[in-house]
N, C-alpha and C positions, 0 to 999 in steps of 0.2 A: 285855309286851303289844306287839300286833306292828301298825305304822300304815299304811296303804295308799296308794300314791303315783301318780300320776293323770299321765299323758303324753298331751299334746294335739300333736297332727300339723299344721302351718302351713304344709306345702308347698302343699298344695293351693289354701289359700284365695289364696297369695301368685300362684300359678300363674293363678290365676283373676280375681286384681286385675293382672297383667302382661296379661294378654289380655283385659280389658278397656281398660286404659289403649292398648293398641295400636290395639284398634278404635276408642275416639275418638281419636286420634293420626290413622289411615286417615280418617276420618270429617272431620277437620279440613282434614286435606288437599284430598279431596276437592270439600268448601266452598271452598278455596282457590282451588283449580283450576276450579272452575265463577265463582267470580267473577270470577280472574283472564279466562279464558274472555267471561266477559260485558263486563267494563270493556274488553278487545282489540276487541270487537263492535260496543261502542257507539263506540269511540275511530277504529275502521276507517271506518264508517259517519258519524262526522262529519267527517274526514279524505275520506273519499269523497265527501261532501257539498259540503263548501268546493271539491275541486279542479274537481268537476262545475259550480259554479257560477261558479269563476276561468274556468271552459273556455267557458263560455257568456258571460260579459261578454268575454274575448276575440275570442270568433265578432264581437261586438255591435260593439265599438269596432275590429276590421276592415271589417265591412263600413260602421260609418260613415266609414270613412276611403275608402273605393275611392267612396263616395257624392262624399265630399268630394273627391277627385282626378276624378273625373267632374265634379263641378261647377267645379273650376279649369280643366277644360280646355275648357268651352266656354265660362269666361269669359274665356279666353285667345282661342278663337273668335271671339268675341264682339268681343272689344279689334281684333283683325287686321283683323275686318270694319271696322269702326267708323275703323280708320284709312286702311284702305284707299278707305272709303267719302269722310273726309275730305281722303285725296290727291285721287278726282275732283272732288270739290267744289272745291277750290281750284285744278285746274286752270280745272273747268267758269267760276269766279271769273274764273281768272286772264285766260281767252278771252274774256270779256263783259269784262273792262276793257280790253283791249288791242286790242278791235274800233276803236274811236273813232282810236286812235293809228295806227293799220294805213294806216283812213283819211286821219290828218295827216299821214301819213310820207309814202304816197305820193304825196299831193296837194304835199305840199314837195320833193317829186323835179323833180315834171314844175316846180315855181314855181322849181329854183336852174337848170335845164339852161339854161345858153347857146343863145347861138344859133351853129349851126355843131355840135355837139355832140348824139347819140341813144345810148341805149342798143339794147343785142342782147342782155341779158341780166342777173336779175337772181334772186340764190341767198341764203339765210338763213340763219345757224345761229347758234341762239341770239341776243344783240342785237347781234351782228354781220352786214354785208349785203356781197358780193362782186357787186359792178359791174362788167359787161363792156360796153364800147363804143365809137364810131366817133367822131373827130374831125378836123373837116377842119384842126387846126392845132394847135400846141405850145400857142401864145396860148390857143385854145379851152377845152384840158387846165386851163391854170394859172386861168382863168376857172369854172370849174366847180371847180376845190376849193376857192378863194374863197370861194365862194357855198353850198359846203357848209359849209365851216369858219364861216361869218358866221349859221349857220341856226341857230334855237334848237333843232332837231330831232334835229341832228346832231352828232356831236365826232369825234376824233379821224381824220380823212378820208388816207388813204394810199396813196399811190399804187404801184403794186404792179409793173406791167411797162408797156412803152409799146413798140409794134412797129408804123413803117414800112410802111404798105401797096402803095406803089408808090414804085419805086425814081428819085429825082428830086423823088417828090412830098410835101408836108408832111401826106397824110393818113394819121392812125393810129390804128390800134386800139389801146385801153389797157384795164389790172385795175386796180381799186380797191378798198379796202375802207373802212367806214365804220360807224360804232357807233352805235343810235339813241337817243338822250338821253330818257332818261326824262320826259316830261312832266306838271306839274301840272296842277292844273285849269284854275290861274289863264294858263299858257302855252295850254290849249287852250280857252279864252276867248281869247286875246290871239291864236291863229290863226284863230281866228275872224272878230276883227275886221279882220284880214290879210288874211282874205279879202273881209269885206264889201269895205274899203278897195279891194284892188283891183279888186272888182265897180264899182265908184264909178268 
């Protein structure tokens, strides 16, 4: 008795599960690739985000700085005026206090001159005064620094050049110079009553 034996063919099925597996293989990939894709996207764009917004607080904290270097330089302005304004002031001071003294100084010029003794001339620089003038005698000279020297108005009085005006004769022209003493209140009171005194 003769058995019949049955061959089944598997190429094909196998061929057909190989190309299937391949197309979701491709398929997988491609999900891949469109995510990878997407997450680059999103990753670009918040990347492009932050540096857009570092760029614009950059802009911000420049220009409050150029605000702020404008503001330093007019308060630098500002300081220059203010002290500039302060040096007149303390001159404008310094004139209104030194009016009264100008007064006592002069007024103690004409009170030490001798007699026999004038000025011709009379130069300032700073509180120092150069004295030019005419004396009919040495005696005269020595008499008048005296009387500077003794004056509360006055210090350090020096005599500078002394020249002979006529040959034979004892009259002479001299330079002096002399420094004006600071005076208080209480000295310009007390010239004061110097002077009532000698109005008396």
């Amino acid at each position: 008795m003769m058995t019949a034996t049955t061959t089944i063919n598997l190429l094909p099925w196998r061929e057909k599960r190989r190309q299937q597996r391949q197309q979701e293989f491709l398929a997988i990939l491609g999900v891949a690739a469109v995510l990878g894709l997407l997450v680059f996207w999103i990753w670009s764009q918040s990347v492009g985000g932050q540096i857009e917004t570092q760029i614009q607080r950059n802009n911000y904290i420049e220009a409050e700085l150029n605000k702020l270097e404008s503001e330093i330089k007019e308060i630098e302005e500002l300081e220059t005026r203010r002290d500039e304004l302060v040096a007149r002031m303390k001159v404008i001071q310094d004139l209104q206090n030194n009016r009264p003294s100008i007064v006592y100084f002069f007024d103690q010029l004409v009170r030490t001159l001798p007699d026999g003794v004038y000025y011709t001339s009379i130069e300032r620089a700073g509180g120092t005064f150069t004295i030019n003038g005419v004396a009919e005698s040495n005696q005269s000279i020595s008499n008048l620094m005296r009387a500077l020297e003794e004056s509360d108005w006055f210090q350090q009085p020096n005599l500078q050049k002394v020249t002979v005006l006529e040959e034979g004769g004892e009259t002479n022209s001299f330079v002096l110079t002399v420094r004006q003493e600071l005076a208080t209140q209480s000295d310009e009171d007390g010239g004061d009553k110097k002077k009532q005194g000698g109005r008396q």
